[in-house]
C-alpha positions as CSV (number, residue, x, y, z in Angstrom):
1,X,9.2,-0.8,51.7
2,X,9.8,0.9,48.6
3,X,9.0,4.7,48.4
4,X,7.1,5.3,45.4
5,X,7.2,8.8,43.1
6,X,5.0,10.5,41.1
7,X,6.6,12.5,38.5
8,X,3.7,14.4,36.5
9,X,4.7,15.6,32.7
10,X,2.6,17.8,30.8
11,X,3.8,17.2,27.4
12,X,5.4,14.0,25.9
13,X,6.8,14.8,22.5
14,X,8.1,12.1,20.1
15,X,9.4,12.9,16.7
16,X,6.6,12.9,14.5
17,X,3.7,12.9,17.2
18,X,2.9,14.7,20.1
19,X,0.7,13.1,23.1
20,X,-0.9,15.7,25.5
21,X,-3.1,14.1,27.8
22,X,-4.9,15.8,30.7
23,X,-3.1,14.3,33.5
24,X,0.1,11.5,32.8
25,X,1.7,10.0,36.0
26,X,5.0,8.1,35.7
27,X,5.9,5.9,39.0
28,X,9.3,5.6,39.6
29,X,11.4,3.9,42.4
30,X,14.6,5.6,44.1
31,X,16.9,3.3,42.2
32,X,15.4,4.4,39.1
33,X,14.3,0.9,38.2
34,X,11.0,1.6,35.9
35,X,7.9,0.3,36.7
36,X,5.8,2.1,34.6
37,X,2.5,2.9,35.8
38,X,-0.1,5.1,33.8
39,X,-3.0,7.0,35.3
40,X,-5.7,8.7,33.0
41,X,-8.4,10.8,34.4
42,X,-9.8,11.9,31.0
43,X,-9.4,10.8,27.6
44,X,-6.3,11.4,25.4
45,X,-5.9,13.9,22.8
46,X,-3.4,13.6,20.0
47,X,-1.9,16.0,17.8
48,X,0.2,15.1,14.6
49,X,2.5,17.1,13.2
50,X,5.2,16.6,10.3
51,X,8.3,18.9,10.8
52,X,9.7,18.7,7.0
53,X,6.7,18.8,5.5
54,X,5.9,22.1,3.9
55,X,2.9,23.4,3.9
56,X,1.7,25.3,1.0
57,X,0.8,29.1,0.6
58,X,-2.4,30.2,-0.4
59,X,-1.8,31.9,-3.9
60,X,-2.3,35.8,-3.9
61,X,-5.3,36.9,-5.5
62,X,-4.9,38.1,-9.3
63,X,-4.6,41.9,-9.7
64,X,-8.2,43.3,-11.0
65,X,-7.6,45.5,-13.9
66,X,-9.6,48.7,-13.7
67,X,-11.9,50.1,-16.2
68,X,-10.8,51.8,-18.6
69,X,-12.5,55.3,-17.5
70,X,-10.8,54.7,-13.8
71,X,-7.1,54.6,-15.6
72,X,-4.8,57.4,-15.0
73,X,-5.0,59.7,-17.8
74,X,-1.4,60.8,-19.2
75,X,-0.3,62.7,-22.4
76,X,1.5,60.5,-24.8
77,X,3.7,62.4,-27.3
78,X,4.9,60.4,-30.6
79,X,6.1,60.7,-33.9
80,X,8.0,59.9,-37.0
81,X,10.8,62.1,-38.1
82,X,12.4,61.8,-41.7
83,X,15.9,63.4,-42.2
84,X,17.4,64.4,-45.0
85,X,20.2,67.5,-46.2
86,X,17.0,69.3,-47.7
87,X,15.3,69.7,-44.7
88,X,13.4,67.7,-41.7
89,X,10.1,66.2,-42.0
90,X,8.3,65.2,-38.5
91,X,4.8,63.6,-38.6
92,X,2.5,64.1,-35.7
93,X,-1.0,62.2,-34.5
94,X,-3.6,64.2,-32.9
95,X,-6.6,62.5,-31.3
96,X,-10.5,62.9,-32.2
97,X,-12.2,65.3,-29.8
98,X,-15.5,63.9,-28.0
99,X,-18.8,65.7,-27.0
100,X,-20.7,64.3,-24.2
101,X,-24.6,63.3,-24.5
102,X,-27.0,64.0,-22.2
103,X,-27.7,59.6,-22.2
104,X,-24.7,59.5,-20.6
105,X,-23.1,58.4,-23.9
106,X,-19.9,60.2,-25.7
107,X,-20.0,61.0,-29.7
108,X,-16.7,61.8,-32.2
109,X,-17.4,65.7,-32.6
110,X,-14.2,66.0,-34.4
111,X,-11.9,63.3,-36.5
112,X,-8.8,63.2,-35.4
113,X,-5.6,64.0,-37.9
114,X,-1.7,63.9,-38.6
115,X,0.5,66.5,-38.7
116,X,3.2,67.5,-41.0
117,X,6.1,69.7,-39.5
118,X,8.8,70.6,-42.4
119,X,12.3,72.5,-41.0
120,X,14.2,73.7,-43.6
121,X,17.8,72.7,-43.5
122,X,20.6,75.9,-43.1
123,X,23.7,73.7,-42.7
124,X,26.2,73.5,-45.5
125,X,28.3,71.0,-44.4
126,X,25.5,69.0,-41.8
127,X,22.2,69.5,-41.8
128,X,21.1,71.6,-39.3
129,X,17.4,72.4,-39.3
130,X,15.2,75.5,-38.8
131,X,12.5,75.2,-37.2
132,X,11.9,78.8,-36.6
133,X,11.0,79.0,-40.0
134,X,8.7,75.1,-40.2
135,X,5.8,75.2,-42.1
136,X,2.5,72.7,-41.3
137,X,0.6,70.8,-43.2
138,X,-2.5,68.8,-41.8
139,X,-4.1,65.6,-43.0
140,X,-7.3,64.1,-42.7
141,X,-7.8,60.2,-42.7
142,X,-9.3,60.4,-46.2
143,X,-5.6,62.6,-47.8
144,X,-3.8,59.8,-45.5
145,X,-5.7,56.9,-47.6
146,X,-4.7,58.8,-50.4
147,X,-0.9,57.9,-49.3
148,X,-1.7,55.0,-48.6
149,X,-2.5,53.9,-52.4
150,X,-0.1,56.1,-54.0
151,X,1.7,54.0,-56.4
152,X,5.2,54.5,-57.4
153,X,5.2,56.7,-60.5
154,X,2.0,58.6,-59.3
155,X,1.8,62.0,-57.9
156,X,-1.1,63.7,-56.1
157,X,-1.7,67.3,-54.5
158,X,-3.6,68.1,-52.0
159,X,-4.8,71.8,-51.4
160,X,-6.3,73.4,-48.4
161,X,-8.6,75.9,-48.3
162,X,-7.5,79.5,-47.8
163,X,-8.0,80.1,-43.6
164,X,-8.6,83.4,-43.0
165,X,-6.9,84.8,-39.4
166,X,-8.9,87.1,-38.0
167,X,-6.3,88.6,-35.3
168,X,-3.7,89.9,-38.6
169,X,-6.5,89.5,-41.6
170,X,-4.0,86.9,-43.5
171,X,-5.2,85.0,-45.9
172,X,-3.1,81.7,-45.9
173,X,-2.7,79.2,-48.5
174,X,-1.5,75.7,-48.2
175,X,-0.5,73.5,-51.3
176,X,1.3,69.5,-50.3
177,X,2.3,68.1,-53.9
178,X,3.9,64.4,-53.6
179,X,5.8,63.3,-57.0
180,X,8.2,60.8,-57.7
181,X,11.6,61.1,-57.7
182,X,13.5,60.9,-61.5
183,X,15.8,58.2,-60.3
184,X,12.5,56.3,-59.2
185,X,14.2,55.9,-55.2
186,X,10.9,57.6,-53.6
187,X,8.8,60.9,-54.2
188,X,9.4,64.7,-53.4
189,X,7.3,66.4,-50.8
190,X,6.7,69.5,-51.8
191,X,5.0,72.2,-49.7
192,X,4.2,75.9,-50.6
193,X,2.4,78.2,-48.7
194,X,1.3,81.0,-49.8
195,X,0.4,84.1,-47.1
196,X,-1.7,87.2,-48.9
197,X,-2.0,90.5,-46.1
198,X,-4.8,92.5,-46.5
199,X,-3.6,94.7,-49.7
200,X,-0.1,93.8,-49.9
201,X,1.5,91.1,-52.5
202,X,1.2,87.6,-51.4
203,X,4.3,86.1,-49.9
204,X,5.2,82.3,-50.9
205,X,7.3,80.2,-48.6
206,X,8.8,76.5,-50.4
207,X,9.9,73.6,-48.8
208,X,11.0,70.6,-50.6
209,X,11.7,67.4,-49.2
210,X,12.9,64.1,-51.2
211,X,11.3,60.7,-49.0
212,X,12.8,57.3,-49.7
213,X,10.7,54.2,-50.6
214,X,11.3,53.0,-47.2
215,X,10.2,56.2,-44.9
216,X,7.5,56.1,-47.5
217,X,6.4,52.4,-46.6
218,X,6.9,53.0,-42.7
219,X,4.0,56.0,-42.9
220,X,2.4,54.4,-44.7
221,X,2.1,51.5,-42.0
222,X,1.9,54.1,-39.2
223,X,-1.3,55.5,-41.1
224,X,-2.9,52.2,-41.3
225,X,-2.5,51.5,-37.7
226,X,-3.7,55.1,-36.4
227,X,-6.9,55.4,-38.6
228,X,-9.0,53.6,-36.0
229,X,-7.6,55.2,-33.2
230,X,-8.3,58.9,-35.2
231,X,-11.7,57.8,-35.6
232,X,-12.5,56.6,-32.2
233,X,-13.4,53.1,-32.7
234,X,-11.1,52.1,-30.5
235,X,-12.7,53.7,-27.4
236,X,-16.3,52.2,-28.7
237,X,-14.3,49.0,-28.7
238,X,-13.5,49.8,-25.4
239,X,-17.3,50.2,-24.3
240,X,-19.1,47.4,-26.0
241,X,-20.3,45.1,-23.2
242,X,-22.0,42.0,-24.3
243,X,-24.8,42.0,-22.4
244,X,-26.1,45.5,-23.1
245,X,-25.9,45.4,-26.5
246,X,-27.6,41.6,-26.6
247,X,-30.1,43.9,-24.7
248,X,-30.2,47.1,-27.3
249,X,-30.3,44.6,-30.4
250,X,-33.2,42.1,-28.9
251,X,-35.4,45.5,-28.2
252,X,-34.2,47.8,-31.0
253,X,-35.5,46.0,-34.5
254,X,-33.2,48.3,-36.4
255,X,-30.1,45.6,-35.1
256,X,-32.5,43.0,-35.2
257,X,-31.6,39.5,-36.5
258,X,-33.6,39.6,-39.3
259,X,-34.8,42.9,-40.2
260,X,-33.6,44.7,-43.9
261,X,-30.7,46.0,-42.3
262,X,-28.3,42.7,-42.3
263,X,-30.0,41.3,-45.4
């Protein structure tokens, strides 16, 4: 009589499928003849699995931009410089200054403007500039529009009123004359400033400057880019939301859609 074996395996794998029933019993003889015989005591589970299939990955969630008033705020220094064996002339944006409002709300309290830094040149054979000895010159957005229009055989002068400095009691006067050049290739920038102590003779500094048509055309584009930006529209284009203002303009008839105001 035959001695039959039980050999009980927990896991049967196959290549793509995997069988794990409860309890699987294999009979087997001592000669190793099969005679298969399966007992289940409980149902059969089945688990499928696909070893070169790839699953995908879950895309990472877009970066969230903060607002604007949560962004690091960093000092940005820029300008335009224009060399030349005369001298150097350097032009400098400063921003508007804000006030806050007791709404919450922030208001322009002060336009912002552009600086003009003119070095002398001491070189004889290079230029090398002094700017020990520079001279400023500020201008509002209206004198920059004024550049910006300037034709070719026009000249303008802009004149600053005399500041008074209370710590040495100097009167200071600033003329900026721009004229074109004889051989038509740009205008002179011409800058005298003229420094009065308190009963002494006045003492006038010069600096002249010739710009090309081309350094003329760049700040002339740099002006038309930073006007906005002086003004502070670009931070209240930073702030409109649409659904407050559909709010402020559905309650306020001054914004209204048909009040005097857009007619």
């Amino acid at each position: 009589m035959s001695q039959i074996q039980s050999i009980t395996l927990k896991h049967l794998s196959l290549p793509t499928h995997t069988f794990v029933p409860s309890k699987f019993k294999i009979p087997l003889n001592r000669n190793f003849s099969l005679t298969p015989r399966f007992t289940f005591s409980s149902s059969l589970s089945v688990k499928c699995y696909h070893p070169n299939l790839v699953q995908p990955k879950p895309f990472p969630p877009l970066p969230q931009r903060p607002p604007f008033a949560e962004l690091p705020q960093q000092r940005v220094y820029v300008g335009y410089s224009v060399y030349t064996k005369k001298g150097m002339l350097t032009v400098i944006p400063r921003p508007p200054e804000f006030e806050s409002k007791s709404s919450g709300a922030f208001k322009v309290s002060k336009e912002g403007y552009v600086v003009l830094q003119f070095a002398p040149s001491v070189g004889a054979d290079e230029p090398i500039y002094d700017w020990n000895h520079k001279q400023t010159f500020s201008l509002s957005v209206s004198e920059m529009g004024t550049l910006i229009i300037l034709g070719a055989r026009d000249s303008w002068e802009f004149s600053h009123e005399t500041v008074k400095l209370k710590s040495s009691k100097i009167d200071v006067r600033k003329v900026l004359k721009v004229e074109p050049l004889l051989d038509a290739t740009g205008h002179l920038f011409s800058l005298r400033v003229l420094k009065k102590p308190a009963n002494m003779e006045g003492i006038q500094k010069s600096i002249f400057l010739p710009v090309t048509r081309a350094d003329l055309e760049v700040l002339r584009s740099l002006f038309n880019y930073i006007m906005p930006y002086l003004l502070g529209w670009n931070a209240f284009g930073n702030s409109i939301k649409p659904e407050v203002y559909s709010q402020v303009n559905s309650t306020n008839p001054r914004y209204g859609a048909d009040n005097e105001w857009n007619r």
